[in-house]
N, C-alpha and C positions, 0 to 999 in steps of 0.2 A: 868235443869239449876243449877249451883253451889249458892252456897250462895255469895259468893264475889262479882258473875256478877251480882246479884238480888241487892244486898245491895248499887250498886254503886261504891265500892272500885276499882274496877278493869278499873278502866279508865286511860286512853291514856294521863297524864300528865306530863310535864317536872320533879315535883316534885317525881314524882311515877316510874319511870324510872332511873337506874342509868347505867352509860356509863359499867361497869363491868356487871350488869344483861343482858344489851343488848349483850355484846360478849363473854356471858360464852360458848356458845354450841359452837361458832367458829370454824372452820376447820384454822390449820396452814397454813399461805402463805410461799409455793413451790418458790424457787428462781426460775422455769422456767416459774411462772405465773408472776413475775419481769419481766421478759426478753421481756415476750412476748406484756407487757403491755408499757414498755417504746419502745419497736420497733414499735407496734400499735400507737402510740404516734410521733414518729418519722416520719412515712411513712404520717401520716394525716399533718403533717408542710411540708413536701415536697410537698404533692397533693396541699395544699392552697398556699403555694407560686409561685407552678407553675400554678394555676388557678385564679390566681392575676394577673397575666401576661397575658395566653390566651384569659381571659375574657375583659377584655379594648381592647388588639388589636383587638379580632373581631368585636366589638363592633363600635371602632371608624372607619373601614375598608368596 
């Protein structure tokens, strides 16, 4: 084991964490992981609004 983990320094806190540490290794986001994310987005508001609808009428039927 390292000395850091031994020592306690190496814990999981807001303070210890900074928003630049967490997305240094990042991979660049691809415009077609965009595309795919707001159509993925898109098609799941379609299914709920048309299972808004199917679900009562069968329901009340």
């Amino acid at each position: 084991m390292s000395e850091e983990f031994k020592s306690g320094s190496g814990s999981l806190t807001s303070d210890s964490l900074e928003a630049d540490d967490v997305l240094a290794g990042a991979e660049p986001w691809d415009p077609v992981e965009t595309k795919l994310v707001l159509w993925s987005l898109a098609i799941a508001a379609v299914v709920l609004v048309i299972g808004l609808f199917v679900v009562p009428s069968s329901v009340l039927h």
